[in-house]
Structure formats: structure tokens, C-alpha cells
N, C-alpha and C positions, 0 to 999 in steps of 0.2 A: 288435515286438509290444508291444503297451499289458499294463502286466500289474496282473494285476486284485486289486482291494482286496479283502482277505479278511473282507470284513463278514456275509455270506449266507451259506446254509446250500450253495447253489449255487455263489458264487465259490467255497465252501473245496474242495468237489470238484473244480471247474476247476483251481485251483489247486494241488491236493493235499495230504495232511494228514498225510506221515510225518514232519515235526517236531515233531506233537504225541505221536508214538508217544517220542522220546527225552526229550521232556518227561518223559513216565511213567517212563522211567527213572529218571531223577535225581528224579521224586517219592520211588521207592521207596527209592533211595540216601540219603535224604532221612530216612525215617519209619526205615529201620533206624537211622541213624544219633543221631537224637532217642531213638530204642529204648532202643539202648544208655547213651548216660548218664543217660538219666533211672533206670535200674535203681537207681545207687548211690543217688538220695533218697527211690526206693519202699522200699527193704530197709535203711533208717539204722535205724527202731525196732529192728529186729532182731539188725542189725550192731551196734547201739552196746551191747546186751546180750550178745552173742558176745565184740565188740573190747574195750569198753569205753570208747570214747571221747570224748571230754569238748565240748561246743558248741567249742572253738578247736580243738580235732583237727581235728572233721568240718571246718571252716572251712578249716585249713591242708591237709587233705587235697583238698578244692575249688580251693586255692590252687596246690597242683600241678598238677590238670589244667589250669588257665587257664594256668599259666606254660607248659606245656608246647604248648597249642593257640594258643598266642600266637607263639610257635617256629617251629609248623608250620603255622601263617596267613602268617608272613614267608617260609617255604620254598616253599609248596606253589603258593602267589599269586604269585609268581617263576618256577615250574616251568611253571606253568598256560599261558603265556604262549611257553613255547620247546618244548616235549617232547608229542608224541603224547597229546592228551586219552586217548583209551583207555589208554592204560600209566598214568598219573597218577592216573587214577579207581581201577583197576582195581589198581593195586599196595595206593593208602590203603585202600582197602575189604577186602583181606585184613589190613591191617597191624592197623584196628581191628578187625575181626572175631576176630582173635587176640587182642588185646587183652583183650577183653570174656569171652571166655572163660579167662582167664591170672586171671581176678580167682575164679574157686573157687578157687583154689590158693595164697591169699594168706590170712593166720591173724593178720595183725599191722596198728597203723595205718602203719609204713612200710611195708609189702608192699601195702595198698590203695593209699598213695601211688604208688610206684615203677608196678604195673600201671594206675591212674591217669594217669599221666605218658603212658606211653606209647597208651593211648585217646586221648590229648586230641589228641599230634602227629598222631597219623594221620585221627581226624574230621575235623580241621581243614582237611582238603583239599576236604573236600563242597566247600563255600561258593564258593570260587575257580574252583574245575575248574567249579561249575555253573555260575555267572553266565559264566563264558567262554565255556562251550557253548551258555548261552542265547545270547550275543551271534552265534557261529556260527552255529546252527540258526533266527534270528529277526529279522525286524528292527524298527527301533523302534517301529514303530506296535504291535503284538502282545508285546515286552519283559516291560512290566510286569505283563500278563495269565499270559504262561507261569511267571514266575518268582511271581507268588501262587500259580498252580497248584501248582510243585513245591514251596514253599516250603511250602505245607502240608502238606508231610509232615511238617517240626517238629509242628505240633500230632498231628498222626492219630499221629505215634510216641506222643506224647504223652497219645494213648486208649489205643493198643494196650497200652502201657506197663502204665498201671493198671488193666487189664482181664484185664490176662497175668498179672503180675508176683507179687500178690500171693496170687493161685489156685496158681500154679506153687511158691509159697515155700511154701505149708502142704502142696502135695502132694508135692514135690519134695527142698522142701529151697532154701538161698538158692543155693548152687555150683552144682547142677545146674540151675538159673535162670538162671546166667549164660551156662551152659557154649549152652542151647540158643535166646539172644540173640546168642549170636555164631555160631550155627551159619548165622542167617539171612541173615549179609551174605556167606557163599560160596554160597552159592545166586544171589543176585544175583549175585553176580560171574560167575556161569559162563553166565548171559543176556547180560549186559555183553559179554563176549569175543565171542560168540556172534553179536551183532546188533549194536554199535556200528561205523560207517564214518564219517569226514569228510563233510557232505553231499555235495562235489561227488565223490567215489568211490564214493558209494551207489547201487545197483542200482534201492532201492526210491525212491528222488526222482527226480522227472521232472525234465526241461528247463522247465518251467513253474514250476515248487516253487522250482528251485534259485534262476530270475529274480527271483523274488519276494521269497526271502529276502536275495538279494542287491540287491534295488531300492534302497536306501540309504546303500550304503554303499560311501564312499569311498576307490578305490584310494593316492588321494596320500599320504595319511597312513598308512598300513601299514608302517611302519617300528618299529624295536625304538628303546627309550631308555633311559638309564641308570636306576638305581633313584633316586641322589639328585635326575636330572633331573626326574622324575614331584613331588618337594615343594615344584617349581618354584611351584607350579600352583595356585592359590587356592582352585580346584574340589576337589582331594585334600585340602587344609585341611577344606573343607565337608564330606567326605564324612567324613573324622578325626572332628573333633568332632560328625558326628552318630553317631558308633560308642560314641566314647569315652562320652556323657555317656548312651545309653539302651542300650548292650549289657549293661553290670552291672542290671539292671532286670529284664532276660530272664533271666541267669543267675539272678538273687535267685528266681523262680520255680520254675525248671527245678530247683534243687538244693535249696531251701527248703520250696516250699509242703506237702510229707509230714509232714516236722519240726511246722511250724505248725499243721496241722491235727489233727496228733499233741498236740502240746504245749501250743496253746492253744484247740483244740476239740474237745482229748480223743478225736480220733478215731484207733481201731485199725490195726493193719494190715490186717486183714481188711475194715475198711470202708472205706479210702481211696478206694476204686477210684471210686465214683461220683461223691463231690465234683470228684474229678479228671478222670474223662472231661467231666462236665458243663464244667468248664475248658479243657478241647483241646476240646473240642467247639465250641465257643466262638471259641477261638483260632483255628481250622480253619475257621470260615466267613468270619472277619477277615482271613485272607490271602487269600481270591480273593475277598473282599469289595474289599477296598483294590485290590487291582491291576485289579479290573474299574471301580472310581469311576474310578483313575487312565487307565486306558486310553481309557473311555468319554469324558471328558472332553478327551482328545485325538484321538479320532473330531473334537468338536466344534469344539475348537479347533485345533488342529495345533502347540500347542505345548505343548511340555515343562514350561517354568518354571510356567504355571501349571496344566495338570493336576498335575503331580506335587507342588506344595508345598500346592494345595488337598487335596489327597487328607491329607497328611500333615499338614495341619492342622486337617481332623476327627480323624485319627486323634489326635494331641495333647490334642485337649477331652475323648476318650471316655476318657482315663486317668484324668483327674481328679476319680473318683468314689473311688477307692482312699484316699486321704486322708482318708475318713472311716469308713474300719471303727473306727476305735475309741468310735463313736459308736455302735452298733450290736452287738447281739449275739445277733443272728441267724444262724445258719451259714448259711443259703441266700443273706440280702442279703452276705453277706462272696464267697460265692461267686461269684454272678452279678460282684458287682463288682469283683472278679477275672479272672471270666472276659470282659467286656468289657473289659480294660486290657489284658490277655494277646491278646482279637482284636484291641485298637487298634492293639497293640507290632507284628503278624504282616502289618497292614497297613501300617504305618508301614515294615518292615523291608523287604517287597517293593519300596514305594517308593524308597525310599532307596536301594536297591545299584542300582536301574534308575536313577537317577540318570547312576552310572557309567558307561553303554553309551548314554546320552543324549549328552554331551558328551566324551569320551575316546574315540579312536580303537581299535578291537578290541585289536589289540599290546599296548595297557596297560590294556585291563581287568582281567585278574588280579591285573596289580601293584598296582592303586591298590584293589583290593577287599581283596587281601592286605594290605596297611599299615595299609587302615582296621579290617580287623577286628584287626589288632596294637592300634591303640590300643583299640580292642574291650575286648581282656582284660587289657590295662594297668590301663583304669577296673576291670572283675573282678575283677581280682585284689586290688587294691585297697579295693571293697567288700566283697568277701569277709573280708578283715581284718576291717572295722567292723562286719560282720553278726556273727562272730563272736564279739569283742570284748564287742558290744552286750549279744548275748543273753545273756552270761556272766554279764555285770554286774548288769543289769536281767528279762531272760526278755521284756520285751516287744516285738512287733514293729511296733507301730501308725505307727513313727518313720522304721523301714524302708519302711512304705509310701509315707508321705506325703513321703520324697525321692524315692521314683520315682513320683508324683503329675506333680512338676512339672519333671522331667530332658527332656520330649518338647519341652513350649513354650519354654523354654531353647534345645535343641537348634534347633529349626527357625531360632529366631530366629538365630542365629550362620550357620548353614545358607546365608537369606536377608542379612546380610552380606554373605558373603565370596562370594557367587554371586548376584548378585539380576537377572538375566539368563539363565542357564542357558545359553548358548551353547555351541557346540563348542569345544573347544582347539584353540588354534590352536601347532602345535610351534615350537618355539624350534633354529635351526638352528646 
């Protein structure tokens, strides 16, 4: 039986649509997960008057959670690949969810550290388990669509975040803020249990769904490989260095922008909330912005290499407005120009991991999503030093901007190097 493109409103019914229901799983595992760390840089004003913590605290405190999700990006991106997707999702999401709430209970900057630490290994599973699952529940024509989809939960945690967070802190109090951010990833979890099956054991996928998603994909290659065998691979280089040189970019936001708006646009706790939704907001239409260019573009063409480097090569040019806030001093043009660098990063990032499920065989998608995002927070942990450093020194951030200005058109280029073909791998026996 010919099995039909899922371009219409009709094929998708012929064909069926409960891979977009697990989609929305992993959105929502997704937006709690952005949830919860973005708490610790809504409540720094606050914290750093409770802790007392000094710009290289907050920094090394930032610098645990990266060492630690760098840990459990090389665990979970290993795990993801041998062990029961449901158990792997479903254990990290209670491990953070406790996590998140272990942080009212912390009075000191090592006790934010140490419960720190332990958020970081356990989010660090989202990333892996979803891009696996995508590759499971999808195939590559549809990839980089589902994964802008769920990928936008970063940004929407990213509203909820600062829509919640700082309402919650003057009525609440900052602990009891945390306590009821972490209440929200056992909730998911107990739908996760509930309704997650491998598709071909699922009641709710038809014989038609299941063809579909399986339309591409090749049994030969379904083999497990070593981890060092996976750095064999020019591809895992490209997908390395496009982690390492734009993942600290994303974090400098996610953990930063409060501080900055706090410190250099004077803005309160109480008023954070809108420059920042206006930012996820932003970010949030940039990741199924990018993943629907990249998709559509491969409607068009049928290929990979150049939907997906086109797609990441606007996203590239739309960062490099950021480089010029200190030219400006407007909080709204700083905004906006934020908040397009932050949708470029969301549509760049979609692109990018769809990469991986492009040319690597399912078996090593985790692994090679796990290593890249290791080198991920290598580059984090890293700038996080220098962000910290910086500001101590100086107080200004305009320098921080204008290197993650230019870390996207760097990246791609090296990207294009070491892959300028985009082909499948081919294993090495």
C-alpha cells in the first residue's frame, strides 16, 4: 500500500495523528523543564539580597548546574539509546522535579549550588530522550517540524516563567515558588505513565500511522556502536561544534537576561515579567518558525543539506542585531533585539539536532545528541567564567552580546565544512 504524504488536512487523517499527541508530551516536558531553571534568574534580585551573592557566586553557581547537565547530557544521551524511553523520561522528570523543589530548602550559595547540581543532571535528559522519541514517533520529512513544535516549550516555559514567577515571589514568598515549579513536573509525569507506549505497541496508532512513520527508515543500519566509534564520524564533529560555539549564547540568556534588565535597565522584580514574556514570546514563534522554513523547504526539495543549512542561515543573520545595543538605549529596541536573536537561536537549535536524525541511523541518535550537547556546556561553563569575570570587572554587558552576535555564522560555517553534503552515515564495520 502507497503510504501517503502527510501534507493535507485529509492525508493527516488518513494517516493518523497520534504522533502529534506525543509531540505535546514532550512540549509540556519541555516548558516545565525551561520552567524550572529559569526560576533561579527570575528570583537572583531577590536571592542575591537573602544570599548575598556576589556576580562570580551567581556565575559559579550557573557553573555547577552546566557541569552537572553536561554529566547528564553524556548519561542520559547513552541511556536514551538502550533503556525503555518511558522509564528514562519518566524517572529524569521526577529527579528534576525534586530538584526544583529541594531549592526552598537551601539558605547558603553552596546549598543553591549542590540543589543546582542536581536540576541540572536530571533536565539534562529532556534533550536526548526527545530528539530519540522524535526520531521514533517521525520521520524525516515531518522531524524538524515536531521538534520546533516541542522545542518550544523552552520559550513558553520561558513566558510562564516570568508571568508566574515573580507574582508567586511577592505573594508566596521565593521557597514556596520553587516548591510549587516542581510540583508541576509530577503531574506530567503521572500522564507520561499513563499514556506513553512504543508506537508499534500502541492501541491508539493505526497500521497506517505506524507505515508512515516507518516509511524511511532503514532496518540495515539499526545496530548499536560504540561511543568512541560515533567521533569516528565528521557529522558528530559538525553537530560538536555547532553546540559548543551557540549553546553558551542560549544559556547567557536563560540565566542572565533578569540580572541585565535588573542592572542595566534598572528594571524590578516586579516588573521583569513583560520584557521577558515579550522575549519567549519571541523565541516561541522562532522555533516552529525555523522548523516549518526547514520542513517546507524540504516539501520542496527533498533534501536535507539544503533545507536545513538554508533555514540556519537566516536564523544566523537574525542574531546579528544584538551587537548593537550599546548603541541604543531604548529598552524596547534592546528587547525586540533580543527577542529576535533568542527566536533565531530556537530556530537555529531545532535545525541543528534535526540534523542528527537526518544522517545517523535512530541507534545513535541520543549518543551523538548527548555528546553534542556535552560539548554544549563545556562552551557554558566556560562563558559562564567570562560572563562572570566580565561583569565584576567592568558591569557592562554590550561585549557579551556582540560575541554571541557572531558565534551562529562561525558555527554554520565549520558546520558546512566538516558536512557539506549532509548524507547519511555510512557504519564503519
Amino acid at each position: 500500500m502507497k503510504i501517503l504524504e502527510a501534507g493535507s488536512v485529509a492525508d493527516q487523517t488518513a494517516v493518523g495523528r497520534y504522533r502529534w499527541t506525543i509531540c505535546a508530551l514532550i512540549f509540556f516536558a519541555t516548558t516545565i523543564n525551561y520552567m524550572d531553571r529559569q526560576m533561579l534568574g527570575l528570583l537572583a534580585p531577590l536571592l542575591q539580597k537573602d544570599i548575598g551573592w556576589t556576580q562570580v557566586q551567581y556565575a559559579q553557581t550557573v557553573m555547577v548546574f552546566t557541569v552537572a547537565y553536561a554529566v547528564g547530557l553524556a548519561t542520559f544521551g547513552r541511556i536514551a539509546d538502550r533503556i525503555s524511553t518511558k522509564v528514562v523520561y519518566g524517572s529524569a522528570m521526577a529527579m528534576w522535579s525534586l530538584a526544583a523543589m529541594l531549592h526552598a530548602i537551601a539558605a547558603t550559595v553552596p546549598g543553591f549550588a549542590a540543589v543546582r547540581g542536581l536540576l541540572g543532571f536530571g533536565e539534562a535528559a529532556n534533550f536526548p530522550v526527545a530528539i530519540r522519541t522524535t526520531a521514533l514517533w517521525f520521520p524525516k520529512k515531518e522531524r524538524a517540524l515536531a521538534t520546533g513544535l516541542w522545542n518550544m516549550g523552552a520559550t513558553v516555559g520561558g513566558i510562564v516563567a516570568p508571568a508566574f514567577v515573580p507574582i508567586a515571589a511577592v505573594m508566596w514568598g521565593w521557597r514556596a515558588t520553587f516548591i510549587a515549579g516542581g510540583a508541576a513536573g509530577f503531574v506530567w509525569l503521572a500522564v507520561w505513565l499513563l499514556v506513553y507506549r512504543p508506537p508499534a505497541e500502541h492501541a491508539s496508532v493505526s497500521k497506517r500511522e505506524l507505515d508512515y512513520i516507518n516509511s524511511d527508515r532503514d532496518e540495515s543500519v539499526e545496530q548499536r556502536v560504540s561511543w568512541l566509534s560515533v567521533l569516528k564520524y565528521r557529522e558528530t564533529w559538525a553537530f560538536i561544534f555547532g553546540k559548543l560555539l551557540t549553546d553558551p549564547v542560549w544559556w547567557f540568556y536563560l540565566f542572565w537576561l533578569p540580572k541585565w534588565l535588573n542592572e542595566s535597565r534598572h528594571i524590578d522584580i516586579a516588573n521583569l515579567g513583560l520584557p521577558l514574556i515579550v522575549i519567549y514570546t519571541m523565541a516561541s514563534v522562532g522555533s516552529v518558525a525555523g522548523g516549518w522554513l526547514s520542513s517546507r523547504l524540504m516539501q520542496r526539495s527533498h533534501k536535507p543539506n539544503v533545507a536545513r543549512k538554508i533555514a540556519m542561515g537566516v536564523c544566523a543573520l537574525c542574531v546579528l542585531p544584538i551587537a548593537t545595543l550599546s548603541l541604543f538605549q531604548s529598552l524596547w529596541y534592546a528587547v525586540f533585539a533580543v527577542g529576535l536573536a533568542a527566536a533565531a537561536h530556537q530556530g537555529w537549535s531545532a535545525n541543528l539536532v534535526t540534523t542528527v536524525g537526518d544522517v545517523f541511523p535512530r541507534r545513535m541518535v541520543g549518543t551523538v545528541v548527548g555528546i553534542g550537547g556535552v560539548a554544549g556546556m563545556i562552551g557554558s561553563f566556560f562563558y559562564s567564567g567570562v560572563i562572570g569575570e566580565t561583569l565584576q570587572r567592568t558591569g557592562q554587558y554590550w561585549v557579551l552580546f556582540a560575541v554571541g552576535a557572531s558565534a551562529y555564522l562561525v558555527a554554520l560555517g565549520i558546520i558546512h565544512l566538516l558536512m557539506p553534503r549532509m548524507t547519511p552515515v555510512k557504519l564503519e564495520h
